[in-house]
DOVEXLO-457513 format. One record per residue (C-alpha): residue in three letters; x, y, z. Coordinates in steps of 0.25 Angstrom, whole numbers, plus 2048, in hexadecimal, padded with zeros to 3 digits. Each point is the difference from the previous one (the first is absolute). Example, Ala and Ser with C-alpha at 12.3 -4.5 7.8 and 13.67 -1.06 7.14 Angstrom:
2
ALA8317EE81F SER80680E7FE 
# end
This chain:
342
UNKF6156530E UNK80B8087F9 UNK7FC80C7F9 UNK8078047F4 UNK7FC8097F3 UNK8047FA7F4 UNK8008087F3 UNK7FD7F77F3 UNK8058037F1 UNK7F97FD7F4 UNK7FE80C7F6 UNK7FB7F97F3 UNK7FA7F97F9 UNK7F17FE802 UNK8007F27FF UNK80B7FD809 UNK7FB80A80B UNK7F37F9800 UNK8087F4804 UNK80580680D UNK7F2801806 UNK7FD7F2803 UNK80C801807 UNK80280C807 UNK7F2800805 UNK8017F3806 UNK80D805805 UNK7FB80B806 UNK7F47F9806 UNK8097F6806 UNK809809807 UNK7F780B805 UNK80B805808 UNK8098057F4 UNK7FC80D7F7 UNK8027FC7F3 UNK80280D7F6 UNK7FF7FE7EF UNK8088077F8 UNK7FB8017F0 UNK7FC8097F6 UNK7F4809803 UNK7F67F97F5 UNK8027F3807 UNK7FA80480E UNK7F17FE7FB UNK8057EF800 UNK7FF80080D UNK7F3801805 UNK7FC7FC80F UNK80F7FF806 UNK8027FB80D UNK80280A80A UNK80D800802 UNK8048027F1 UNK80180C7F9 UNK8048067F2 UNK80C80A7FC UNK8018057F4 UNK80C8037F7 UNK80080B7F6 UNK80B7FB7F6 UNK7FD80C7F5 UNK80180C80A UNK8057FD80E UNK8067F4800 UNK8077FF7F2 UNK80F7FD7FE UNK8097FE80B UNK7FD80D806 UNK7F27FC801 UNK8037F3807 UNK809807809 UNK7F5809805 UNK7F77F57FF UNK80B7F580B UNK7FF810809 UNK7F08007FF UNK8007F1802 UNK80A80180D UNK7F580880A UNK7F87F5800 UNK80A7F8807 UNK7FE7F37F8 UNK8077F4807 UNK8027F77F3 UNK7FD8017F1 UNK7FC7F47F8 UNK8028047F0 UNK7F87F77F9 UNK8038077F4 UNK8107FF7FD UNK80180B7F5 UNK80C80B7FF UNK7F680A808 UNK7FD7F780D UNK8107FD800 UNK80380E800 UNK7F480280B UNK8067F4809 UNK8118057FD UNK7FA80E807 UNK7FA7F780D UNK80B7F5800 UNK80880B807 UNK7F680380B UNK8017F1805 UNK7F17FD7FE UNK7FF7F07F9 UNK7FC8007F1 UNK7FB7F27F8 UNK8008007F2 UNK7F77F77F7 UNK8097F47F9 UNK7FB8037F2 UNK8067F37FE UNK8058047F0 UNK8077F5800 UNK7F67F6800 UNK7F88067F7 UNK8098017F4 UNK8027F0803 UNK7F18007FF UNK7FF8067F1 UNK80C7F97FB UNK7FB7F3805 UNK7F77F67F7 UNK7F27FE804 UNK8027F3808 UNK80A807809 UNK7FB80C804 UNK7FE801810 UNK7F8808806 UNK80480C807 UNK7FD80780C UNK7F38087FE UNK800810803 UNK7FA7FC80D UNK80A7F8805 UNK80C8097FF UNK7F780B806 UNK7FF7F880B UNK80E7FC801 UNK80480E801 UNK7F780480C UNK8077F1807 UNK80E8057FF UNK7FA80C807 UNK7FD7F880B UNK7EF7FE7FE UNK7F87F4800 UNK7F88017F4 UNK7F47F77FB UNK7F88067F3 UNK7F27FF805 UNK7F98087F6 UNK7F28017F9 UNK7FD80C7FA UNK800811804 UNK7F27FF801 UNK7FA7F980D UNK7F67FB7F6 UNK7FC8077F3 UNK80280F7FB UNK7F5809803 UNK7F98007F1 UNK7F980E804 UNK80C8057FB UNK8007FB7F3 UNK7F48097FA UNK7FA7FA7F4 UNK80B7F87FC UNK7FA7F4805 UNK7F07FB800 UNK7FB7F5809 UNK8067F47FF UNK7F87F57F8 UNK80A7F97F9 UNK80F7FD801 UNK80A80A801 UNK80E8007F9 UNK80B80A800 UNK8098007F4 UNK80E8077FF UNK8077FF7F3 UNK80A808803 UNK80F7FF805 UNK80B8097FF UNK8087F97F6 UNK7FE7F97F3 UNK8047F1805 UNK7F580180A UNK7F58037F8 UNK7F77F77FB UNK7FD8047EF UNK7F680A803 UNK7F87FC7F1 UNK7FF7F2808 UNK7FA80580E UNK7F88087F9 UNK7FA7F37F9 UNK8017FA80E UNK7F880C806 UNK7F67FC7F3 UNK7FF7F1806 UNK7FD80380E UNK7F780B7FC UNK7F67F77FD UNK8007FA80E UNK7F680580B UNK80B807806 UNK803810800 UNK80F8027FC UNK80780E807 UNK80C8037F7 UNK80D806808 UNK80A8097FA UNK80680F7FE UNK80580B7F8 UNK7F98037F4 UNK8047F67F6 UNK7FB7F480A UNK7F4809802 UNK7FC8017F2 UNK8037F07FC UNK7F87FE80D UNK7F680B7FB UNK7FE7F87F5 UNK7FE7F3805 UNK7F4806808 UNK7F78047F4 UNK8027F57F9 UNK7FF7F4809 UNK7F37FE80A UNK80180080F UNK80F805800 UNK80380F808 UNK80E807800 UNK80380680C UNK80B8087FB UNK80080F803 UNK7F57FC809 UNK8057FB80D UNK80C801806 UNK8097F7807 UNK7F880080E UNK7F37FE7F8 UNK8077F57F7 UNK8037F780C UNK7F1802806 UNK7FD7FB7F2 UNK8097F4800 UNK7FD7FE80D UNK7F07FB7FB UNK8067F97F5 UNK8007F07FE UNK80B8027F8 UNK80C8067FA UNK8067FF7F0 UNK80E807801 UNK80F7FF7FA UNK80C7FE80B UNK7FD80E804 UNK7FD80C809 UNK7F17FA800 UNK8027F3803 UNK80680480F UNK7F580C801 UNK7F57F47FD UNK80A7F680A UNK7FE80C80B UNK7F07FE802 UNK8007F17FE UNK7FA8017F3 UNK8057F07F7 UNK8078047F5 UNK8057F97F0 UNK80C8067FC UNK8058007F4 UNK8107FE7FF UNK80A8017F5 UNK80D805800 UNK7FF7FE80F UNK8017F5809 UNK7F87FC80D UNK80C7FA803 UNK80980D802 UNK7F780380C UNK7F580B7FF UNK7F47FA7FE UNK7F4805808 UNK7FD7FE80E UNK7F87F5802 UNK7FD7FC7F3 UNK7FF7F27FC UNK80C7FC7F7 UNK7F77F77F7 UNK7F980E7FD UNK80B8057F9 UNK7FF7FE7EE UNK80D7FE7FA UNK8077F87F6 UNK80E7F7803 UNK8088047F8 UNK8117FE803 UNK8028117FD UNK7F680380A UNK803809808 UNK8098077F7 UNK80080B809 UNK7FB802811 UNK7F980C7FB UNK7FC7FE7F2 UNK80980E7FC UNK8057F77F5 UNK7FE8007F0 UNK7FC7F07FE UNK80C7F97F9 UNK7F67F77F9 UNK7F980C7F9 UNK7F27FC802 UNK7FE7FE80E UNK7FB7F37FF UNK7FE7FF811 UNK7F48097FD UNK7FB7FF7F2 UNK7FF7F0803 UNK7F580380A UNK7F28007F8 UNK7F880C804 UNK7F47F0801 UNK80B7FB808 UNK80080D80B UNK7F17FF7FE UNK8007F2806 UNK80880280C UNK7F880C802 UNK7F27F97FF UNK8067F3807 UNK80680980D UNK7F480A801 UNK7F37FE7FA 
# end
């Protein structure tokens, strides 16, 4: 078998760099001969547990080392002892050109991600009935690695060979005697955020299930609205500021479910095999990044012809009242939640 040592670029963002595992492990295990090397932002390692053998993780240090041109030029010299053989960029940003211009000209084979913008903007501008769907996240991973010259099938279940160790978790979790459900309400822009008001009369509803709800988020301003929803409502725990992202998976892991927007938390959940509902709004499952695995029919959204307005949902709503959200009834969430996990 050729051997080959391929360095792999992806430097943000969580989600999306949650989506390279299913297949760059099933890569790596499928071509044991080949060292595979991931290059990312240092909080970003802790995604991936329980790597193959031959894959490893690099880090980048774009507010020191590695910043500006300068640091990219040190970081190409850094990069060149490790006599890579090819680069696949599965990010296609301004930095990873830069970083691939300065290899171009030691002959190694570089193959870029098709970010396929195109097609996209077709998909927003088009009315409901016509809009296609378009290659997911893990497609064009995999397309990258095939004009590299690998044979790649994404055989992927979860990090974990079967469930996170739960010793880890301290006293966040009890023994189990009822369902358990994760809910994250979070996302990083508005467009994707279910009306916190409604999940929190969502949260109300299920709370009077016999299940126990684990509330996902961060910072200080989820951590108080999630604070709050602890006191107040029975059987629900926030983790925030209580875990971290290792202990988050375990936890996910031993879920029989997952509430999220399309967001960070949807692809960690999608990671350990744990189902998911997700809520949508400003996005579209059609653009391509729904979670691993998932089942499509799991997904909560309203047709509507200006959905998406946006691939990312970095976009004031037009409308200006984000009717793709506020049309979803915290009883209607609350159904699909009952009807998929309990």
């Amino acid at each position: 078998m050729e051997k080959r040592k391929v360095l792999i670029i992806r430097f943000s963002a969580l989600g999306d760099v949650a989506m390279t595992i299913p297949v760059v492990y099933s890569l790596a295990k499928q071509n044991p001969e080949t060292e595979f090397v991931f290059l990312s932002k240092p909080a970003l390692r802790k995604l991936f547990f329980n790597a193959p053998d031959n894959f490893t993780f690099e880090e980048i240090d774009f507010k020191n080392r590695h910043k500006g041109i300068a640091g990219l030029w040190r970081l190409f010299r850094e990069l060149r002892k490790q006599d890579f053989d090819q680069i696949a960029d599965l990010h296609s940003v301004l930095r990873s050109h830069i970083l691939s211009f300065f290899f171009r000209f030691t002959g190694i084979q570089i193959a870029s991600i098709d970010k396929q913008r195109k097609a996209k903007r077709e998909l927003i501008a088009a009315k409901s009935e016509d809009k296609q769907q378009l290659p997911t996240s893990f497609e064009r991973y995999e397309k990258v690695f095939r004009q590299l010259g690998f044979v790649v099938e994404t055989q992927f279940t979860s990090i974990f060979a079967t469930k996170g160790d739960t010793t880890k978790l301290g006293d966040v979790i009890s023994e189990k005697k009822e369902k358990w459900i994760g809910i994250a309400p979070f996302a990083k822009h508005t467009g994707k955020i279910y009306p916190i008001e409604k999940m929190e009369k969502m949260v109300a509803l299920l709370s009077k299930e016999n299940v126990k709800i684990y509330l996902f988020g961060g910072g200080n301003k989820e951590k108080m609205i999630l604070g709050k929803w602890e006191e107040t409502y029975p059987n629900v725990i926030s983790t925030v500021g209580r875990i971290d992202m290792e202990k988050e998976l375990i936890l996910m892991s031993h879920l029989d479910g997952m509430v999220t927007m399309d967001s960070g938390n949807m692809h960690l959940a999608s990671l350990v095999s744990c189902p998911v509902v997700s809520v949508w709004g400003a996005t579209h499952t059609l653009a391509g990044f729904y979670g691993w695995n998932q089942n499509p029919t799991d997904a909560v959204q309203i047709d509507l012809d200006c959905r998406p307005c946006s691939i990312y949902g970095n976009k004031e709503c037009h409308r200006g009242d984000y009717a793709c959200l506020n049309e979803i009834s915290p009883q209607m969430l609350s159904l699909r939640i009952k009807q998929r996990f309990l």
